[in-house]
Legacy VTK file of the C-alpha trace (Angstrom):
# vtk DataFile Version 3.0
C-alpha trace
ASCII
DATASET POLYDATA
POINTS 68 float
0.000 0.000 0.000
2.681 2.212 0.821
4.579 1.354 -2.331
1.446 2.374 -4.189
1.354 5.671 -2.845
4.654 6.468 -3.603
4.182 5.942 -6.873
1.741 8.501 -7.299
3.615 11.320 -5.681
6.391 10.229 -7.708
4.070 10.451 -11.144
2.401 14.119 -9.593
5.884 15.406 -9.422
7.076 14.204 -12.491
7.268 16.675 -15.297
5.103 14.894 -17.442
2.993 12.719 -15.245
1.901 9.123 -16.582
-1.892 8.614 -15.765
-1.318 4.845 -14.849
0.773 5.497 -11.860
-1.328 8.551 -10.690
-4.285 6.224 -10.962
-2.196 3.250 -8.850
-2.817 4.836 -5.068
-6.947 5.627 -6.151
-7.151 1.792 -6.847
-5.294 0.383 -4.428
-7.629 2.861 -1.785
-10.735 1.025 -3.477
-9.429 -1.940 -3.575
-8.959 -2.085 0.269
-12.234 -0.214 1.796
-13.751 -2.565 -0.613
-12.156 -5.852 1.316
-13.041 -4.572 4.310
-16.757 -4.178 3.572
-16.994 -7.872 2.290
-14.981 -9.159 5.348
-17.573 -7.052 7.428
-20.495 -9.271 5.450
-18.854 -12.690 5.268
-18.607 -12.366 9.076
-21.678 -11.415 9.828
-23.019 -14.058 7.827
-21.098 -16.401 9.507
-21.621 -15.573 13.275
-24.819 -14.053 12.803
-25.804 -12.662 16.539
-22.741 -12.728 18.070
-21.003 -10.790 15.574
-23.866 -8.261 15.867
-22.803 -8.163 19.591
-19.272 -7.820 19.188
-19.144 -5.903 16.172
-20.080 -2.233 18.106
-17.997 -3.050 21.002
-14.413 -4.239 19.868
-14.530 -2.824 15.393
-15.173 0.889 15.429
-13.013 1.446 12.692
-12.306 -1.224 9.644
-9.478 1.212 7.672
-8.839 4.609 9.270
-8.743 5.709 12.644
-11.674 8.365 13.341
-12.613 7.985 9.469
-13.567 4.641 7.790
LINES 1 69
68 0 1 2 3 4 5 6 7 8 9 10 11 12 13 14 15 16 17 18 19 20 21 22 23 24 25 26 27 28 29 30 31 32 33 34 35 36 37 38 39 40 41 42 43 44 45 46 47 48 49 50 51 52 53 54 55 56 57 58 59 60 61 62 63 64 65 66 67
């Protein structure tokens, strides 16, 4: 992930700056907040009730402190 945002500060500063690598850190983001919604379903569907219980308590945050 890191690697991927590099990247992209490295294509912004570039002179000419290559769309693919400026596109690189946008898909990488998606990519991620998108795993972390379908782990969020595949475990509720798997432990039902007491992920409901736990869920609130213990996972305030899936990606971002204070954000997402």
């Amino acid at each position: 992930m890191y690697w991927s945002y590099a990247v992209g500060a490295a294509a912004g500063a570039a002179p000419h700056p290559h769309w693919a690598l400026a596109v690189l850190p946008l898909g990488m983001t998606a990519f991620l907040v998108h795993r972390a919604l379908r782990d969020h379903a595949r475990c509720q569907a798997v432990y039902h009730a007491a992920w409901n219980r736990y869920n609130p308590q213990k996972i305030m945050y899936h990606l971002v402190l204070k954000v997402f």
